[in-house]
N, C-alpha and C positions, 0 to 999 in steps of 0.2 A: 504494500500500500504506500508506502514513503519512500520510495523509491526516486521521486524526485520530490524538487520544493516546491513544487507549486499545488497551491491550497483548495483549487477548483477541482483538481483530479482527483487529490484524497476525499474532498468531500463527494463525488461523484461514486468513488470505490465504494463508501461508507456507505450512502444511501443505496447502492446497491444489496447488502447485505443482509440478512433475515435477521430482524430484531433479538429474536426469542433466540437465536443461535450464536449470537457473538462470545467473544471471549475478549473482553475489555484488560488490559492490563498498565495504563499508565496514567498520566494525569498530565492535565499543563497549564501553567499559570504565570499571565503575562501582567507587570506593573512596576511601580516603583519598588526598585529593591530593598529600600526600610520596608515597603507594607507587604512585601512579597516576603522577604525573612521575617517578620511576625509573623505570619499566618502560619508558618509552615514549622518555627519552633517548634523544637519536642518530636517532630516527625521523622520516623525512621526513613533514612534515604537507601532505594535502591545501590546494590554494591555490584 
C-alpha cells in the first residue's frame, strides 16, 4: 500500500479494502511537536 508517497493512491488502496477484514497496525499523528510529544507521553513506541 505505501509503496509510494502519494496520498491519493493509498487512500484509493484503503477504500478499496473490506472493512470487516482489515488488519490495522499503526497510527499517525501530525502537529506541533510540544502537542504531539504530550499526547503520546507514556506510550510505548514500536521497536
Amino acid at each position: 500500500m505505501f509503496s509510494t508517497g502519494h496520498d491519493e493512491t493509498h487512500r484509493e488502496v484503503f477504500k478499496a479494502e473490506d472493512a470487516d477484514s482489515m488488519n490495522l497496525v499503526g497510527l499517525s499523528m501530525r502537529g506541533p511537536k510540544k502537542v504531539v510529544d504530550k499526547v503520546i507521553k507514556g506510550m510505548k513506541l514500536h521497536k
